[in-house]
N, C-alpha and C positions, 0 to 999 in steps of 0.2 A: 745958731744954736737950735736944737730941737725945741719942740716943745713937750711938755708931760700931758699925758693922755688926760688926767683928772682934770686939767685946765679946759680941758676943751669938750661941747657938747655934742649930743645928738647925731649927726650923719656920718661924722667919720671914728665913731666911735669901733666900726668893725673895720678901718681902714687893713687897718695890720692882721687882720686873719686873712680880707682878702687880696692883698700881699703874695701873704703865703701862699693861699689855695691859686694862686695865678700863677704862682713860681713852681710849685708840685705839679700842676698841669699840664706847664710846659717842661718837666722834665730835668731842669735847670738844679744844681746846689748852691748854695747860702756861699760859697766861696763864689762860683762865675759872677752869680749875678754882681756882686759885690764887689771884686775885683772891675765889671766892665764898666759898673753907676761909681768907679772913684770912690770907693768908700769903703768902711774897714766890715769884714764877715761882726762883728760883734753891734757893732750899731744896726745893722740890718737886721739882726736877730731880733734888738729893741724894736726896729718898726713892727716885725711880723708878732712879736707878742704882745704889741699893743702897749707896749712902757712909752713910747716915747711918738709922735707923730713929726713925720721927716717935714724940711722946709718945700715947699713948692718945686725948688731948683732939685734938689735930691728925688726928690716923689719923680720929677718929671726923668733923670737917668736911669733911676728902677722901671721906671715902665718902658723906654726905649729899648735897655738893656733884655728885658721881655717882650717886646716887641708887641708891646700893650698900650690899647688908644683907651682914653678918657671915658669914651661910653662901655667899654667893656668892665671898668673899677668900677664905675658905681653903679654897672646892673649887677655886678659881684658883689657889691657891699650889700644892694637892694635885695639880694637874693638872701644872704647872713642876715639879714636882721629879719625878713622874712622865716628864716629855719629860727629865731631867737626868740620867735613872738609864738612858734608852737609849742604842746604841750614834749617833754621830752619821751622820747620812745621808751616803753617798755621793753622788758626780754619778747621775744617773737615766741617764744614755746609757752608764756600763757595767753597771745593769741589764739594759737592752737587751741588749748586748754578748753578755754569761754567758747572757742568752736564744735568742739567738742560735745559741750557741755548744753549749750544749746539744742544740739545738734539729738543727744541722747532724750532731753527735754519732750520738742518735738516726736519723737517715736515713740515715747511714754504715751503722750498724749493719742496721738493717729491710734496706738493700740487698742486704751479704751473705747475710743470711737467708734473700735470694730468690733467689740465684747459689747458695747451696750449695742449698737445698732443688731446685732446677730440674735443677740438675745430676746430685744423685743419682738423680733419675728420668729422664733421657739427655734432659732439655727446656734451651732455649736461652731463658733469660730476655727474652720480649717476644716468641718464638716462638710456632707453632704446631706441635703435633706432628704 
């Protein structure tokens, strides 16, 4: 029998996303794989969303059936909890935006710096003396 995800702590809490993102990779649907690891398309769904964590003997048909060794899950897991611990992305266009705006900041400023420095010396910015 599975176990339920709440039951269990810490490292294989992203097991089931990286699952999926190992199964999407390779290209693979939720029917192959499932059909090749002996087991029903609807239990594999609960691995990959994380409801339910497969036994050992199951864990290890899915990853054959993918053609996925040991070290590859868990620098995929290590990699998801690493994306889990960043802050989440913004939209990209107020990236822009704050570049932008920066960006406009900076030329405000350089301009003064050429109206005061010109002026000190009796010159007319964009002048000839």
């Amino acid at each position: 029998m599975a176990e339920r995800l709440g039951d269990t702590a810490g490292m294989f809490a992203n097991l089931g996303p990286a699952l999926l993102r190992l199964r999407k990779l390779r290209g693979k649907s939720q029917s192959w794989v499932a059909q090749r690891a002996r087991m029903g398309k609807s239990q594999l769904s609960k691995y990959e969303a994380g409801k339910e964590l497969p036994r050992l003997e199951t864990l290890e048909r899915v990853l054959a059936s993918l053609d996925v060794g040991s070290l590859e899950v868990f620098y995929t897991i290590h990699l998801l909890d690493c994306e889990a611990d960043r802050p989440a992305k913004k939209d990209p266009s107020e990236d822009v935006q704050a570049a932008f705006d920066r960006l406009t900041s900076h030329l405000v400023d350089l301009h003064r710096q050429i109206v005061l420095a010109t002026s000190q010396h009796g010159e007319t910015p964009g002048g000839e003396r």
